[in-house]
C-alpha positions as CSV (number, residue, x, y, z in Angstrom):
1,X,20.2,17.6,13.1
2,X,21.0,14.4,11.9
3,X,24.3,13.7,10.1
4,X,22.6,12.4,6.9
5,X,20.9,16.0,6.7
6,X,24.4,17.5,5.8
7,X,25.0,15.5,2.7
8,X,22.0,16.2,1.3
9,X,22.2,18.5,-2.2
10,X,19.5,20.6,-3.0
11,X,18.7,21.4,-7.0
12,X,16.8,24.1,-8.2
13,X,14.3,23.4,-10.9
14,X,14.9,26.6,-13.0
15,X,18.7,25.4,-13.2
16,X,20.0,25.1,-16.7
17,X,20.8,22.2,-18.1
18,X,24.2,22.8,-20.5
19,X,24.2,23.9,-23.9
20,X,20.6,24.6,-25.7
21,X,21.3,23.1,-29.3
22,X,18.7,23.9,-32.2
23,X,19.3,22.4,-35.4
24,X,17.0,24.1,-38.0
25,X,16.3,21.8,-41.4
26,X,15.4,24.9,-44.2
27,X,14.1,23.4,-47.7
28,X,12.9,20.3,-48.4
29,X,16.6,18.6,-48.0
30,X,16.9,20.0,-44.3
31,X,13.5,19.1,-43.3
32,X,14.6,15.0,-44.7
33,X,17.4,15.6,-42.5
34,X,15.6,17.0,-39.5
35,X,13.3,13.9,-39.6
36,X,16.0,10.9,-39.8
37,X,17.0,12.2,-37.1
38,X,13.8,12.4,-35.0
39,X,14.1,8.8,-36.3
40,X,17.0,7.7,-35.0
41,X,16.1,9.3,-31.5
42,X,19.2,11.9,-31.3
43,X,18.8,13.1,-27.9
44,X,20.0,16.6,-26.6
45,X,18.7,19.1,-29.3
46,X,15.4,20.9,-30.3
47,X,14.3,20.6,-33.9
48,X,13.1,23.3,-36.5
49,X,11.5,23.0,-39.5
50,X,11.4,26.0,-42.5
51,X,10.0,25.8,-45.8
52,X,8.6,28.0,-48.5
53,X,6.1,24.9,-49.8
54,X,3.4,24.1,-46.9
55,X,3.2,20.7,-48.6
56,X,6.0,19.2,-48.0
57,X,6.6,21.2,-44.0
58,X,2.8,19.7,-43.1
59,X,5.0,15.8,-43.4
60,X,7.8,17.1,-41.4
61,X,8.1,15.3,-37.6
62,X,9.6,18.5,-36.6
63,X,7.9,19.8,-33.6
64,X,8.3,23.6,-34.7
65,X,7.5,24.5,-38.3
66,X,8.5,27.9,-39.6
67,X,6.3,28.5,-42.9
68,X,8.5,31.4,-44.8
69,X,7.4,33.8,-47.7
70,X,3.2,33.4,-46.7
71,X,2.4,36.5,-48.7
72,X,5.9,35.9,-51.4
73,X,5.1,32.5,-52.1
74,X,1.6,31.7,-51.1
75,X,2.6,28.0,-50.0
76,X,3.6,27.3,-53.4
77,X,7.6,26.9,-52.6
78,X,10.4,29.3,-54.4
79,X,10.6,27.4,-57.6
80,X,14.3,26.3,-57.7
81,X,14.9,30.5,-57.5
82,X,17.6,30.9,-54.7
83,X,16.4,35.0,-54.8
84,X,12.3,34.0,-54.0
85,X,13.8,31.9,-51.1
86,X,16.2,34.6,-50.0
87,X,13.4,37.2,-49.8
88,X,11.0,34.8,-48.1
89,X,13.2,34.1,-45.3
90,X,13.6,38.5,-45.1
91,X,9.7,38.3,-45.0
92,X,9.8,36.2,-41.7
93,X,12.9,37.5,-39.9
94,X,11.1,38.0,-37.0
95,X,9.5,34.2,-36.5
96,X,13.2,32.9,-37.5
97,X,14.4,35.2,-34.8
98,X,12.0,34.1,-31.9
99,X,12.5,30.3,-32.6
100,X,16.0,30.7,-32.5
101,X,15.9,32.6,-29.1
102,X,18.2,31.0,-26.5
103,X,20.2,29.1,-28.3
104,X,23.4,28.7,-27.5
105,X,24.1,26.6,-30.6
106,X,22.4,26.9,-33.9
107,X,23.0,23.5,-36.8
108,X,22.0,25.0,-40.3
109,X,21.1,21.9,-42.3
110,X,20.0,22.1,-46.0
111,X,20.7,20.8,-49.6
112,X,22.2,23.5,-51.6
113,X,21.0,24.2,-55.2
114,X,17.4,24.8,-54.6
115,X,15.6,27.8,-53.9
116,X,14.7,27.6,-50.1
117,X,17.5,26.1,-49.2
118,X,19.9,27.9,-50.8
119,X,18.7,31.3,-50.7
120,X,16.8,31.2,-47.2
121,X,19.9,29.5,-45.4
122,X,22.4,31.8,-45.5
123,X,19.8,34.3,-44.2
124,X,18.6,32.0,-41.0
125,X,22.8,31.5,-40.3
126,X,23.3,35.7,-40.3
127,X,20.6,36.0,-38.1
128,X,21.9,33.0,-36.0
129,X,25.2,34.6,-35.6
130,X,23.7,38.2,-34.7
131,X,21.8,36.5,-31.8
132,X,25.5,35.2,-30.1
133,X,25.1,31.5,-31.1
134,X,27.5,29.6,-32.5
135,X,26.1,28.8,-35.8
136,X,27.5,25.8,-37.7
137,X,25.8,24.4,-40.9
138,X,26.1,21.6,-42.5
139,X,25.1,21.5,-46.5
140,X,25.1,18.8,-49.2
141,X,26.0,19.6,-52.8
142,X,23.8,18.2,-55.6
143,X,24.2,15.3,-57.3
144,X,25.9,15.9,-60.8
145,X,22.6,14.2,-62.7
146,X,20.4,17.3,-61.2
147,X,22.2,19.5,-63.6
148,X,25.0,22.5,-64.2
149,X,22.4,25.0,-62.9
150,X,21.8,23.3,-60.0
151,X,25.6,22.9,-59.3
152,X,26.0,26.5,-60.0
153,X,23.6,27.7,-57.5
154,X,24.7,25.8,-54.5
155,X,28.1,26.8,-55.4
156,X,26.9,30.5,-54.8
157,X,24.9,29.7,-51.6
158,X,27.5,28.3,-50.3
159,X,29.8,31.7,-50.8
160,X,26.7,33.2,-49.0
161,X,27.4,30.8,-45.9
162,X,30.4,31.1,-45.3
163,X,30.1,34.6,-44.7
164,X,27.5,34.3,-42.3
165,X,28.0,31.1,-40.1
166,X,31.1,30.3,-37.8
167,X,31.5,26.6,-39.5
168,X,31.2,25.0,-42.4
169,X,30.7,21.4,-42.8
170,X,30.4,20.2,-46.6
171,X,29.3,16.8,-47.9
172,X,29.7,16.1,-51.4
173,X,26.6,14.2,-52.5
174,X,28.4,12.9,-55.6
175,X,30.8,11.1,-53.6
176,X,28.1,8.9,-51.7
177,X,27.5,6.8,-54.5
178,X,31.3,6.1,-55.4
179,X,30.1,3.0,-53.2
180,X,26.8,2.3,-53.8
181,X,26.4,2.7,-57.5
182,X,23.7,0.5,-57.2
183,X,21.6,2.4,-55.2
184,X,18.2,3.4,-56.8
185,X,17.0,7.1,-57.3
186,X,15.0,7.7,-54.0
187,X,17.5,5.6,-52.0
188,X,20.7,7.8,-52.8
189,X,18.8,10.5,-51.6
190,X,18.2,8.8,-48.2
191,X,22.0,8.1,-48.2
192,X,22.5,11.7,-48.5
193,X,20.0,12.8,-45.4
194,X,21.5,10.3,-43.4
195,X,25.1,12.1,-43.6
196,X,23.7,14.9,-42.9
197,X,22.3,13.4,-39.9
198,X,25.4,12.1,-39.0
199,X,26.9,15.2,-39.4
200,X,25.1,17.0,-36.6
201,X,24.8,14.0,-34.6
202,X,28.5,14.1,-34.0
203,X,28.8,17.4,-32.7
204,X,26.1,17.1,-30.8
205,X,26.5,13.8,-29.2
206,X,30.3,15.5,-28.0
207,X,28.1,17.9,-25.6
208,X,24.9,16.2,-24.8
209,X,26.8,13.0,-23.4
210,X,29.0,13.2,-20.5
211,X,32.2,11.3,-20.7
212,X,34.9,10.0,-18.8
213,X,37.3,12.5,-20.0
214,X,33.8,15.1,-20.7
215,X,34.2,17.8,-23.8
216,X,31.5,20.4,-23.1
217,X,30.2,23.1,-25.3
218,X,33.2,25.1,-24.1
219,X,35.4,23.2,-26.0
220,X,33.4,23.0,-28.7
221,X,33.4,26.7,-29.3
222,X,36.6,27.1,-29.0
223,X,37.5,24.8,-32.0
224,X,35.0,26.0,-34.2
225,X,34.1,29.6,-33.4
226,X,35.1,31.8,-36.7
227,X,36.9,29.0,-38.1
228,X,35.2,28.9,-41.9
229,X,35.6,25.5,-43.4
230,X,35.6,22.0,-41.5
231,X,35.2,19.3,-41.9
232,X,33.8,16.0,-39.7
233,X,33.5,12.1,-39.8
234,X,32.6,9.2,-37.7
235,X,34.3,5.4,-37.5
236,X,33.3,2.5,-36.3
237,X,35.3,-0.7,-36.0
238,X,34.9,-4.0,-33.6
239,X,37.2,-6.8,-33.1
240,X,41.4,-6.4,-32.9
241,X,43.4,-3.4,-33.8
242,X,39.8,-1.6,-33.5
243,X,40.3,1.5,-32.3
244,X,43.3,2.6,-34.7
245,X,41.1,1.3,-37.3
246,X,37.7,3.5,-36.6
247,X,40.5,6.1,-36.6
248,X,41.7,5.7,-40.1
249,X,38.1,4.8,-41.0
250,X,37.0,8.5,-39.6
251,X,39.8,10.1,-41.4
252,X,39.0,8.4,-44.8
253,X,35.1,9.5,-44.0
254,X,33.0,10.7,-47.5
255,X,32.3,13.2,-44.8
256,X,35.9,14.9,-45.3
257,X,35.4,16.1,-48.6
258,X,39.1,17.0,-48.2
259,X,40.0,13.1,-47.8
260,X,41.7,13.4,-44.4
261,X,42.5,16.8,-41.4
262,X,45.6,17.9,-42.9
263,X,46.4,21.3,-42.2
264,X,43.7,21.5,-39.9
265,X,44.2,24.3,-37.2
266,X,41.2,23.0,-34.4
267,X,41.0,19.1,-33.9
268,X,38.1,18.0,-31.5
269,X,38.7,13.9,-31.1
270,X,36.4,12.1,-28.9
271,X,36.3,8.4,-28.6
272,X,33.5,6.5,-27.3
273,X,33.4,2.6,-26.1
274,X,32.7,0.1,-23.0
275,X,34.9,-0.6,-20.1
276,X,36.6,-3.3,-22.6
277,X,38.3,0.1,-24.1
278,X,42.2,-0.1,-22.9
279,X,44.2,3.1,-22.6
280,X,46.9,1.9,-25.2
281,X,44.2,1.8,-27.9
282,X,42.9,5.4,-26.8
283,X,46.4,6.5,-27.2
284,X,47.4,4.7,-30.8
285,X,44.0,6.1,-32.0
286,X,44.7,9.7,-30.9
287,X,47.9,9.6,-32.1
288,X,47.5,8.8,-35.7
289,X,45.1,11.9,-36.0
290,X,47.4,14.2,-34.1
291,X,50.4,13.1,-36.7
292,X,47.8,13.8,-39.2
293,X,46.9,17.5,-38.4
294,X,49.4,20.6,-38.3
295,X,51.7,21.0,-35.9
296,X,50.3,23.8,-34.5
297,X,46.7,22.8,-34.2
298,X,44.6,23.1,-30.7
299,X,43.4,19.8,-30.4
300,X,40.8,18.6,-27.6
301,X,40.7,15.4,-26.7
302,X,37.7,13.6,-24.4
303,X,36.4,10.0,-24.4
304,X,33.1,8.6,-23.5
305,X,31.5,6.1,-21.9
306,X,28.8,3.8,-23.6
307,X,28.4,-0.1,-22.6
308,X,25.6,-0.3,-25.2
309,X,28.9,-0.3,-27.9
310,X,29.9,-3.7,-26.8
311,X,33.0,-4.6,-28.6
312,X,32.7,-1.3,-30.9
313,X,34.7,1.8,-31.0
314,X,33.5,4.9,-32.0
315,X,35.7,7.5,-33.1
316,X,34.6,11.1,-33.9
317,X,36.9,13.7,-35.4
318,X,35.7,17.7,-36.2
319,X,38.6,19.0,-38.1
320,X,38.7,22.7,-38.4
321,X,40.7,26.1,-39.8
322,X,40.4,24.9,-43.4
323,X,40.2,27.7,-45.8
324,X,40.2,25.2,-48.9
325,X,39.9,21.5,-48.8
326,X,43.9,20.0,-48.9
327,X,45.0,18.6,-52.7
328,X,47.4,16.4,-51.0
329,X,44.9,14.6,-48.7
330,X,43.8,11.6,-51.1
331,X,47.3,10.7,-51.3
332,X,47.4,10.3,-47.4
333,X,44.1,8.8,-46.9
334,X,45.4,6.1,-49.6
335,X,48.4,5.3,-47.3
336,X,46.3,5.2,-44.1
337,X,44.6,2.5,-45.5
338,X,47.1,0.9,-46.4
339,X,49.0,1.0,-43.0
340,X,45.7,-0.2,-41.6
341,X,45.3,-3.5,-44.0
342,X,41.4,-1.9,-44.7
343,X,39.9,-2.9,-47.7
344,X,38.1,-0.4,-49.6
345,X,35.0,-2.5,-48.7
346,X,35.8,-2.3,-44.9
347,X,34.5,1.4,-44.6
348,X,31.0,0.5,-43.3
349,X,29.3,2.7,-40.4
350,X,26.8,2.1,-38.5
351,X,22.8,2.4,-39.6
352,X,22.5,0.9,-42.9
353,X,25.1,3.6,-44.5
354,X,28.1,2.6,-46.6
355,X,29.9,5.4,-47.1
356,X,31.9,5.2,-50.7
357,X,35.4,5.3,-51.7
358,X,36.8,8.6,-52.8
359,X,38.9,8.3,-55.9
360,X,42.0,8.2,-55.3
361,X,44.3,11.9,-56.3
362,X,46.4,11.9,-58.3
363,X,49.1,14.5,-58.1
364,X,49.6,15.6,-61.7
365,X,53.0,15.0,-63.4
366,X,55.4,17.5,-63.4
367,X,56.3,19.2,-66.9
368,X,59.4,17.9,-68.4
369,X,62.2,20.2,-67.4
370,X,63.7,21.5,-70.3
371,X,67.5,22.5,-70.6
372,X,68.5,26.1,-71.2
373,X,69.9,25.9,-75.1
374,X,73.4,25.6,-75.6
375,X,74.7,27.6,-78.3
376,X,76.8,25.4,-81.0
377,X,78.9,27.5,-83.1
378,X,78.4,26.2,-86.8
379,X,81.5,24.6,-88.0
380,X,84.0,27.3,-90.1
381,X,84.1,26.1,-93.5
382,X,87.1,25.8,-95.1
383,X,89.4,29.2,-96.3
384,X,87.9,29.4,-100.5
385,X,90.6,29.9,-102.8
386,X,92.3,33.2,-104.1
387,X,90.3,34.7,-106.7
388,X,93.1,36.1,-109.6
389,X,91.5,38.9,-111.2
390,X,92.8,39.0,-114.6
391,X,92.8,42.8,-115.8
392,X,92.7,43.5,-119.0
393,X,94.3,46.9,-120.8
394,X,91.5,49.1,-122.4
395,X,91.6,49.3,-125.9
396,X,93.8,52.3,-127.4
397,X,91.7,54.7,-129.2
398,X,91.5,54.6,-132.9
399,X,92.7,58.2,-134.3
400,X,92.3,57.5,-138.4
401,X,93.7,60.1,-140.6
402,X,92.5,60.4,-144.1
403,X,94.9,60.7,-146.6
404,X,93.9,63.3,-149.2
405,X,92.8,61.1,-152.7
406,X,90.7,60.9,-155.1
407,X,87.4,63.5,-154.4
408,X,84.3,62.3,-152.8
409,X,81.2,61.6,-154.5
410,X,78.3,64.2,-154.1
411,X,75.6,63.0,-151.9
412,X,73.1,60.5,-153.3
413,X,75.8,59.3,-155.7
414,X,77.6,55.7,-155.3
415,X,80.7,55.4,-154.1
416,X,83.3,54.0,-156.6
417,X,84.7,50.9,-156.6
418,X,88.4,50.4,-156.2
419,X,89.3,47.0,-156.7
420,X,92.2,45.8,-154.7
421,X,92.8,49.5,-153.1
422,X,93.3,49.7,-149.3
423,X,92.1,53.0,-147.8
424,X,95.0,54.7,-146.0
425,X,94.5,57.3,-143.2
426,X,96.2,59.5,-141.3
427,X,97.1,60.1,-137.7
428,X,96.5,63.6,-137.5
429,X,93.1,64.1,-137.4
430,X,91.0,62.2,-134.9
431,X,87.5,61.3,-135.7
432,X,86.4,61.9,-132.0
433,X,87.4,65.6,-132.0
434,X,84.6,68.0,-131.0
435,X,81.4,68.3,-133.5
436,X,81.0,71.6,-135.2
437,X,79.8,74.5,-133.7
438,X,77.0,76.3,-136.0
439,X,77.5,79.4,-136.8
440,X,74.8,82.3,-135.7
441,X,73.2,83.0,-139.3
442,X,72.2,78.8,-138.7
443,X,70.5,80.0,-135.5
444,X,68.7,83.2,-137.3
445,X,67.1,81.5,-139.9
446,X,65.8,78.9,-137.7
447,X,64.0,81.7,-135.9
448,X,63.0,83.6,-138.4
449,X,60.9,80.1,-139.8
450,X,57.1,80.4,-139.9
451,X,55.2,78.2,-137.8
452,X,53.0,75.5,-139.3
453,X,50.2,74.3,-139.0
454,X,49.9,70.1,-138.1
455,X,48.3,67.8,-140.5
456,X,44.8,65.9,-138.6
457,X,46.5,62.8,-137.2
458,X,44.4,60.0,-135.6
459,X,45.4,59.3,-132.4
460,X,43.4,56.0,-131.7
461,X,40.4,54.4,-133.4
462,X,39.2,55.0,-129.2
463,X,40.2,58.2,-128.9
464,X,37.2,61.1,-128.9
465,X,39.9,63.9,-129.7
466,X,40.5,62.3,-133.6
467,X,42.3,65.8,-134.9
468,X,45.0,67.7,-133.0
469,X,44.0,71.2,-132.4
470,X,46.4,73.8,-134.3
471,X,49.5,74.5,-132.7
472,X,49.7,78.0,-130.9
473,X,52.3,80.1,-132.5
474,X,55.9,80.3,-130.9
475,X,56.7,83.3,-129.2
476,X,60.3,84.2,-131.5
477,X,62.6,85.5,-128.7
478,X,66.1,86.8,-129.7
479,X,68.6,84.8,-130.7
480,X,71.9,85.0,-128.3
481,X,74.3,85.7,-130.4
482,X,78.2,84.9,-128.9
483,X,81.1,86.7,-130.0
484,X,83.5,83.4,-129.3
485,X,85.3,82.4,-132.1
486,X,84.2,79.4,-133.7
487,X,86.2,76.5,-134.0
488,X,86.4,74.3,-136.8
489,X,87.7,71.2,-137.0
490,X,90.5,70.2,-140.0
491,X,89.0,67.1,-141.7
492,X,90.6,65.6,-144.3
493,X,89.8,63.2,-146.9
494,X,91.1,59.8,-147.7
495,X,92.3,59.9,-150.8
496,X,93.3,56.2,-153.1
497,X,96.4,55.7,-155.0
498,X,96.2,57.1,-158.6
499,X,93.3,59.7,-157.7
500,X,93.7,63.3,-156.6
501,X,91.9,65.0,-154.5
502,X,88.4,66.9,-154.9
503,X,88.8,70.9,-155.6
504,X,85.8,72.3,-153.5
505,X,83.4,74.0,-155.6
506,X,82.7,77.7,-155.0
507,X,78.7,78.7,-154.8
508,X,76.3,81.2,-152.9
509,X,76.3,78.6,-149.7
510,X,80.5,79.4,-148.9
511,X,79.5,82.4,-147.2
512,X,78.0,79.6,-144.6
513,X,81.0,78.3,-144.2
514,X,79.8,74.8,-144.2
515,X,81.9,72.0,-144.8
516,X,82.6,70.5,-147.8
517,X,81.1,66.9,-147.4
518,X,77.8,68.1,-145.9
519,X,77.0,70.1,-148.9
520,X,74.7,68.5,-151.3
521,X,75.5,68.1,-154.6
522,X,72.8,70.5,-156.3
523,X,71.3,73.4,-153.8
């Protein structure tokens, strides 16, 4: 045998060859995607194309095209209705599911808000995931000039996905053109496939490429298997202090929608340059993304090797374990390029693409804090002066007492005059003493009175009832006679100087007992 016979290594042909990645482009966004990059020759991956509308899947480069909803849609697309595109891609589970078979990695790529894309996506990614592959997808959001119902639908979809695939990777179409505001209509849409491209492209060139420090599709799993929302970007920078600055340039990425990896949990760097790449600048580059991500993230670290980069660094960073993009990240991506000496203008990547400037956040201002209130006792007035009550004596009753004089006139006569004659009176009698009491004969007679009858009185010019009916008679009840003895009060009369007083004339009406000067003159 001769000794070079030992050294020989012997392959098999039927050996696998790593990972089997499949990136399938649903809707007319993911089939743009799918064909930039058949374009720009990304190596590594097979390439799927779905659609509802045969027109635009017959211009797709894709070497496998998946027509979904044949009897649902006829070819005519899901007309912007995520539900038609949902049950087209439940028509054709089964050709989904056999051009998926084998995968061992499955990129999702569409535009959300349509109707293919939207609704037929998250369906692809659950049937992705029920095969075993780790299934990662990443979406654009519309553009805020294709409308609120538009926005509203890829918000939903996106719900949808996140339920069903293992990653997340969003791009924020809106913030392409922060940038390139002068971009024209078709041309911000080519922006917006080209991230997308980018966005796959990254993950995938991290496994297809070995590397000096190699990252296989082990490690990839690991830091993105079940982890929900991510996020991803790519920087490129030439000439001194390059690779801290593709660093900061990857962190300040459009791509992170979040602005930067804070509070990432999974961190995949890898860093790819010629021999020219020194191990300080490795080390300053993986550092400032390590200080940037929490401190209890896995992160996976591998570098490649690429003479075609020249004097370029590339840095790629997947940042995941996001639940919700970070508030606080604009503020840090502000002060990485600051730190850096970047100008806003300086974020260029390679391929034509000038990713845009994300606004800057601004971390609202707190309410002004407002004091507890601090009681302030009102001041005591002065003590008012004493009130003197001045009480004055009531009165002392009047008790006049007539002095017996000259007789009194009958009634209906007038008085006489006395000129110069003051009326005396006496104390003994008091004109408040008790009024006389009646006695019973009064009350007899009284009863013993006929009823009669009222006159007709109007009672209003108004008023229907113009006469008063007769009065009903009284029933006449005994009289209660009392056996008290009645008192009478002694009243005198005044009487002048010079006059005596009045004899009290006898007639039929004593036997009343009345008083004098209530009897009339003539009965």
């Amino acid at each position: 045998m001769m000794p070079d016979e030992d050294l020989r290594i012997h392959y098999h042909e039927d050996m696998p060859r790593g990972a089997r990645i499949k990136v399938i482009g649903v809707g007319g966004g993911g089939n743009n995607a799918v064909n930039r990059m058949i374009a720009a020759n990304v190596e590594g991956v097979e390439f799927i194309a779905a659609n509802t509308d045969v027109q635009a899947l017959k211009s797709s480069m894709a070497p496998v095209k998946l027509q979904l909803g044949v009897k649902l849609t006829s070819g005519l697309g899901a007309g912007a209705n995520p539900d038609v595109g949902r049950r087209a891609a439940l028509e054709d589970s089964d050709k989904i599911i056999e051009a998926l078979e084998g995968a061992d990695m499955v990129f999702v790529t569409t535009g959300l808000g349509g109707g293919t894309g939207t609704g037929a996506a998250p369906v692809i990614a659950s049937l992705a995931s029920e095969m075993g592959a780790l299934t990662v997808a990443v979406v654009t959001r519309p553009f805020a000039f294709e409308g609120k119902r538009r926005m509203m639908q890829a918000e939903r979809g996106l719900q949808e996905l996140l339920d069903a695939v293992d990653t997340v990777i969003v791009i924020p179409n809106e913030k392409l053109l922060a940038v390139a505001k002068d971009a024209g209509f078709f041309e911000s849409f080519r922006i917006a496939d080209d991230v997308l491209r980018q966005g796959v492209q990254g993950i995938s060139d991290i496994i297809t490429i070995p590397g000096i420090i190699n990252r296989d599709f082990a490690d990839v799993k690991t830091t993105m298997a079940g982890m929900g929302y991510a996020v991803m970007a790519t920087g490129v920078r030439s000439g001194e202090n390059r690779a801290r600055e593709a660093a900061i340039a990857a962190m300040a990425s459009p791509l992170l929608e979040a602005g930067a990896i804070d509070g990432a949990r999974g961190i995949l760097i890898n860093i790819t340059g010629s021999s020219s790449l020194k191990l300080s600048e490795v080390n300053e580059a993986s550092t400032l993304i390590q200080d940037a991500a929490h401190e209890d993230a896995n992160i996976i670290f591998g570098a490649v090797l690429d003479e075609r980069l020249g004097d370029e660094v590339k840095i790629t960073v997947i940042a995941t374990g996001f639940r919700q993009p970070n508030a606080d990240s604009g503020d840090r991506r502000e002060r990485m390029l600051e730190q850096s000496g970047l100008s806003r203008g300086a974020l260029a990547v390679e391929q034509g693409f000038v990713p845009p400037i994300q606004p800057r956040y601004v971390a609202p201002t707190p309410a002004p804090r407002v004091e507890a209130p601090v009681y302030v006792a009102p001041p005591t007035p002065p003590p008012a002066p004493p009130v003197m009550q001045t009480v004055t004596p009531p009165a002392a009753p009047l008790n006049p007492t007539f002095v017996s004089g000259a007789p009194a006139p009958a009634f209906g006569e007038p008085a006489p005059a006395f000129a110069g004659q003051t009326p005396t009176f006496s104390q003994e009698a008091s004109i408040f003493a008790t009024p006389p009491t009646f006695p019973t004969e009064s009350a007899q007679n009284l009863a013993a009175a006929e009823p009669t009858e009222l006159v007709p009185v109007p009672a209003s010019a108004f008023d229907d009832d113009f006469f008063l009916r007769n009065r009903r008679p009284a029933e006449q009840t005994e009289p209660h006679v009392s056996n008290e003895p009645v008192f009478r009060p002694e009243i005198r009369v005044p009487t002048f100087a010079g006059h005596a007083p009045a004899e009290p004339q006898q007639n039929e009406h004593d036997e009343l007992d009345i008083p004098a000067f209530l009897r009339r003159g003539s009965m």
